[in-house]
C-alpha positions in Angstrom: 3.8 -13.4 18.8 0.0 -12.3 19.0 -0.6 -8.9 16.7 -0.8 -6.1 19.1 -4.4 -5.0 17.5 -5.6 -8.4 18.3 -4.6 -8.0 21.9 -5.8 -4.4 22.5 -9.5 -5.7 21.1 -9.1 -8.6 22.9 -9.0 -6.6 26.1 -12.3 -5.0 25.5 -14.2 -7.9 26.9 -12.8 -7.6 30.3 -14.9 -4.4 31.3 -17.9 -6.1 29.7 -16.9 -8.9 32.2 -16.2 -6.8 35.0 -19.9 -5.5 34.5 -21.4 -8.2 33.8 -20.1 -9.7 37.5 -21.1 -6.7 39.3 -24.7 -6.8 38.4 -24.9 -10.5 39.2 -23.0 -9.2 42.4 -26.6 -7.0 43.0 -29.1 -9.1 42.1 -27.2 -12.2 44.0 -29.6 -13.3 46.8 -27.9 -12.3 50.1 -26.0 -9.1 48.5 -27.2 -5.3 49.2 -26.4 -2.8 46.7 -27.2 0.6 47.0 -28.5 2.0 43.5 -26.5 5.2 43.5 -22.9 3.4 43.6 -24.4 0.7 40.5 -24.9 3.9 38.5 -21.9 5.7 39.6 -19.9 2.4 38.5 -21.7 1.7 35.3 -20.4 4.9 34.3 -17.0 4.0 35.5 -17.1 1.1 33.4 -18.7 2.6 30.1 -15.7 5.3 30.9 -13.5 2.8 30.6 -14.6 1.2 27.7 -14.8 4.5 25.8 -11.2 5.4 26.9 -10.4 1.8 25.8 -12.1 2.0 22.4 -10.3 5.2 22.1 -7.1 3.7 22.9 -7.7 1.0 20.8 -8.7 3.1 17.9 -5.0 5.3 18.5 -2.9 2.5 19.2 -4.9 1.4 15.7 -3.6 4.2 13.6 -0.2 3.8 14.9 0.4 0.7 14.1 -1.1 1.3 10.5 1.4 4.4 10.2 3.9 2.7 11.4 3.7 -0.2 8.7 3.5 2.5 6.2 7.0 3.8 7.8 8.3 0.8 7.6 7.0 -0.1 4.1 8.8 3.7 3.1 11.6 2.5 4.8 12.1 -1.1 3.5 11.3 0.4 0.2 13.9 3.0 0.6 16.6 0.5 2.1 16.0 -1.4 -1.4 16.5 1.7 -3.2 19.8 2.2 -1.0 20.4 -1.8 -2.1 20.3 -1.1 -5.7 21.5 1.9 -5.9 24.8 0.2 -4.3 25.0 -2.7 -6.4 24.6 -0.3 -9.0 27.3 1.9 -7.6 29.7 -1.0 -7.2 29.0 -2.4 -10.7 30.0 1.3 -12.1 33.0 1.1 -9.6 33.6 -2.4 -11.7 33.4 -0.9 -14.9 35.4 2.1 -14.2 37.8 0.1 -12.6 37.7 -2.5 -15.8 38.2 0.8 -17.7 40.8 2.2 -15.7 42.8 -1.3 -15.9 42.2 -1.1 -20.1 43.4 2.6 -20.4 46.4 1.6 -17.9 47.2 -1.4 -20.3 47.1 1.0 -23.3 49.1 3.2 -22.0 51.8 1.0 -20.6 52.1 -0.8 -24.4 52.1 2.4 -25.9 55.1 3.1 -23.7 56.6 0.0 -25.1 56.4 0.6 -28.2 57.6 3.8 -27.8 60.1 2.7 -26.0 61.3 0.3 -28.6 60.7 2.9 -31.6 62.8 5.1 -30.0 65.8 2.3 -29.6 65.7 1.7 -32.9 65.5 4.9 -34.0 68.8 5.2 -32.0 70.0 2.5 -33.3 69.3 3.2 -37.2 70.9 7.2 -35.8 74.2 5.5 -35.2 74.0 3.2 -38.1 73.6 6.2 -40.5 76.5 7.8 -38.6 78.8 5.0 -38.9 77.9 4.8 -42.6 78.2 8.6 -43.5 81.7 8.4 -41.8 82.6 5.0 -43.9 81.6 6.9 -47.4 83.1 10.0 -46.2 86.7 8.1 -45.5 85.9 6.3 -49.2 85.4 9.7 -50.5 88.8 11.6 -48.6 90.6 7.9 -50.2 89.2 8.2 -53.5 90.5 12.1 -53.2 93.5 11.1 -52.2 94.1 8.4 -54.7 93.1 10.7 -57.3 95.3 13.5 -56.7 97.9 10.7 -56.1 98.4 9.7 -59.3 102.0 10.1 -60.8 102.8 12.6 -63.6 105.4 10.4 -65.4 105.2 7.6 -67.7 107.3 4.9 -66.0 106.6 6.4 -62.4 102.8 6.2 -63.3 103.2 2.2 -64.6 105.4 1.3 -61.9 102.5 2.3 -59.6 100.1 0.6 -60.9 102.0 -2.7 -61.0 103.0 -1.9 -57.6 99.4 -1.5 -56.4 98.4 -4.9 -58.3 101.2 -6.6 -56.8 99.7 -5.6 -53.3 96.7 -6.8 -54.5 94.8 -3.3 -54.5 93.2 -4.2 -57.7 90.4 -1.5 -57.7 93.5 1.0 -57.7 95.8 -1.0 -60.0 92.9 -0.5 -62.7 92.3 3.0 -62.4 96.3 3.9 -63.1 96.4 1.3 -66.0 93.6 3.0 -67.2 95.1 5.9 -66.9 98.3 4.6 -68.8 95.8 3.7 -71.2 94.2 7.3 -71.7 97.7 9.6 -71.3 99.7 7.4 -74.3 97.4 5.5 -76.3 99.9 4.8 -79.1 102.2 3.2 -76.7 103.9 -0.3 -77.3 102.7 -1.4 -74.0 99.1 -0.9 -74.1 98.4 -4.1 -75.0 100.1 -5.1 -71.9 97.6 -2.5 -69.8 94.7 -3.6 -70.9 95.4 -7.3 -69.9 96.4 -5.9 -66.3 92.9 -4.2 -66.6 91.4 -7.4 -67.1 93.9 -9.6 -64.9 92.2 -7.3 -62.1 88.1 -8.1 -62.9 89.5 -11.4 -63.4 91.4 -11.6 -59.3 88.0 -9.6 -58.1 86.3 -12.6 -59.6 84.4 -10.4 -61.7 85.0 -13.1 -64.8 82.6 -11.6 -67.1 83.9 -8.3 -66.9 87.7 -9.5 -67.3 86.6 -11.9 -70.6 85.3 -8.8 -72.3 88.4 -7.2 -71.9 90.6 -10.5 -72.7 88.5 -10.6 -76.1 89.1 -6.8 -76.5 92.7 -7.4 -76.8 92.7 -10.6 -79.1 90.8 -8.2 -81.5 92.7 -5.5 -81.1 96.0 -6.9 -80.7 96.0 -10.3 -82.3 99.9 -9.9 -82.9 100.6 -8.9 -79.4 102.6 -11.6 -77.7 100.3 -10.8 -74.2 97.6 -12.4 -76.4 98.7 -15.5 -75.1 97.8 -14.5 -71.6 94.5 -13.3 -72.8 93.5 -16.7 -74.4 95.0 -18.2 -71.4 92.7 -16.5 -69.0 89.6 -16.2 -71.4 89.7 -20.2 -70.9 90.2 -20.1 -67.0 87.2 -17.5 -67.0 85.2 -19.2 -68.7 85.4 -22.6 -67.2 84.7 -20.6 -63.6 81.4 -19.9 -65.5 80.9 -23.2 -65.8 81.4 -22.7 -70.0 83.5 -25.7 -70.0 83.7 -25.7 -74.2 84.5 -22.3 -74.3 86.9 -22.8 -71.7 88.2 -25.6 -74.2 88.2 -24.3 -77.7 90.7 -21.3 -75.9 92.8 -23.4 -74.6 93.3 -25.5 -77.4 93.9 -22.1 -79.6 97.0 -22.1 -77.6 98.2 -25.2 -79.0 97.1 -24.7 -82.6 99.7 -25.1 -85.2 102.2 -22.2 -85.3 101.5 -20.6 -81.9 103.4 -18.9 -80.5 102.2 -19.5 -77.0 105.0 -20.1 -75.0 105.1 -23.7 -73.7 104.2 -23.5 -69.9 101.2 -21.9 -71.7 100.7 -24.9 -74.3 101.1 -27.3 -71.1 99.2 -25.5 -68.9 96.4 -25.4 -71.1 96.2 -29.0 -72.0 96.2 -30.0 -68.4 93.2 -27.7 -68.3 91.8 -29.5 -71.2 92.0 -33.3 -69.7 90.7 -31.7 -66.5 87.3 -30.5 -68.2 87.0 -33.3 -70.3 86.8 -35.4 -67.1 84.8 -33.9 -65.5 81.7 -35.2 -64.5 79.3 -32.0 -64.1 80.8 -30.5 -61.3 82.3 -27.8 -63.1 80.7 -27.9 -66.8 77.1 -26.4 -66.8 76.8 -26.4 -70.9 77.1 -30.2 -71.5 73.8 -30.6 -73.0 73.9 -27.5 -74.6 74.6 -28.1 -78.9 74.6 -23.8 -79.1 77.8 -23.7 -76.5 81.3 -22.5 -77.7 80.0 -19.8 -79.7 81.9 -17.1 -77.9 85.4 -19.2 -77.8 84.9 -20.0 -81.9 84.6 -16.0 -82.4 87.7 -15.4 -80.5 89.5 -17.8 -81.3 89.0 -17.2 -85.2 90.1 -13.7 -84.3 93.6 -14.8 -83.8 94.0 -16.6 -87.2 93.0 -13.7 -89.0 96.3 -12.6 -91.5 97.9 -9.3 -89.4 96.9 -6.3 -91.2 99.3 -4.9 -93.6 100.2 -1.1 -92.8 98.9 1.6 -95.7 102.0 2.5 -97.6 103.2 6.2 -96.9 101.3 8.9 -99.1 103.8 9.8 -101.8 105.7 13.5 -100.6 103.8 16.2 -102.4 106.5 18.2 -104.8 107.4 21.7 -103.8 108.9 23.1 -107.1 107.0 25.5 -108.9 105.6 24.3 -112.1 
């Protein structure tokens, strides 16, 4: 498409033509031109060239101001570009922000969620345990305000309560046998049902202490019997196998008075450790073992202790 400048200037030669034709129209041979209409039309045409020129020159400016509009205006649409891209990348980022915060907050809603269930969960577990130590502590009450007054009531209760196998109980009325009449004949007796309950409760350590108490204590007592008895089924639960033997041969000592279920019961026990193979024993290799069974079991060869003789009766007669 020819520039619009180029065909405006190219038009300017066409009056020049026009011209040009008319005065070889005049001075043709054969053609009679009056001088008065040549003028008059040479003015016409310089008239029309100077309009022309004129035209040219304002059609000139406004195509110059109208590429500077358009320049403003391309220039402005890429300021209207990049201020879009520029508005959809913030939109992005917000958007990538929004999306982040939304994340956040549905996780922390989560977790919230989840602390407040386990809260809930630890709420009712503390409930359910406050109510468990509160019934242990109304029973406990109970059991201590339950306790018989007399002697015989007071030890039939406790061997009722071991018989049912409510050991924890059964101990705390021996015990309390033990406290009320501690010169009676049958406190050796108590103590062993002390230590017979550790030793159902599979507390073994705790009952052997109290097994060993009474062979100390009581080394005449027929119940020491049972004590040596159990001190060698305790200890070969512990795995103390010559412990376990060295008591229950003390049962079959010379001059025991162990009754004889006892004296066979223990030497089953004995050919049943003596096999064994390391299932049960733990001390096999160990030379220092049996030291505990050798003190107890010296403690019931010791002579019985004679009683002091009664002070002579201080005279009341007047010297």
């Amino acid at each position: 498409m020819m520039n619009p400048r180029r065909r405006l200037l190219g038009g300017l030669g066409r009056p020049r033509a026009v011209a040009s034709l008319l005065a070889a129209a005049l001075v043709a041979p054969g053609c009679l031109t009056l001088k008065a209409e040549h003028d008059d039309l040479a003015k016409k045409v310089d008239k029309i060239e100077t309009q022309t020129i004129d035209r040219s020159k304002e059609l000139d400016e406004k195509v110059v101001e109208a590429d500077t509009k358009l320049a403003e205006l391309q220039a402005k649409l890429d300021q209207a570009e990049a201020l879009l891209r520029g508005s959809q990348a913030g939109i992005g980022v917000r958007m990538d922000v929004v999306e982040q915060d939304t994340q956040q907050l549905r996780g922390s809603t989560e977790n919230a969620e989840l602390v407040a269930s386990s809260t809930q969960q630890a709420l009712l577990e503390l409930r359910a345990d406050i109510d468990e130590r509160l019934k242990k502590l109304e029973e406990k009450l109970n059991e201590a305000t339950n306790i018989p007054e007399g002697k015989d009531e007071l030890w039939a209760e406790a061997d009722r309560r071991l018989q049912r196998k409510d050991f924890k109980q059964a101990r705390t009325l021996f015990r309390t046998f033990i406290s009320r009449y501690p010169g009676d004949p049958k406190l050796p007796d108590a103590d062993f049902k002390v230590g017979l309950t550790f030793y159902s409760e599979r507390d073994y350590k705790s009952a052997l202490g109290i097994f060993y108490k009474i062979i100390q204590d009581h080394a005449e007592a027929p119940v020491v019997s049972d004590a040596l008895y159990y001190s060698g089924l305790g200890f070969a639960k512990l795995g103390q196998c010559k412990n376990a033997i060295a008591y229950f041969e003390a049962l079959n000592r010379p001059k025991s008075t162990a009754p004889a279920q006892y004296q066979k019961a223990a030497k089953d026990q004995i050919d049943l450790l003596k096999r064994d193979n390391g299932d049960l024993c733990f001390d096999r290799e160990d030379a220092n073992s049996g030291a505990a069974a050798k003190l107890g079991v010296q403690e019931t060869q010791k002579p019985a202790a004679k009683e002091p003789a009664p002070a002579p009766a201080k005279s009341t007669k007047k010297k």
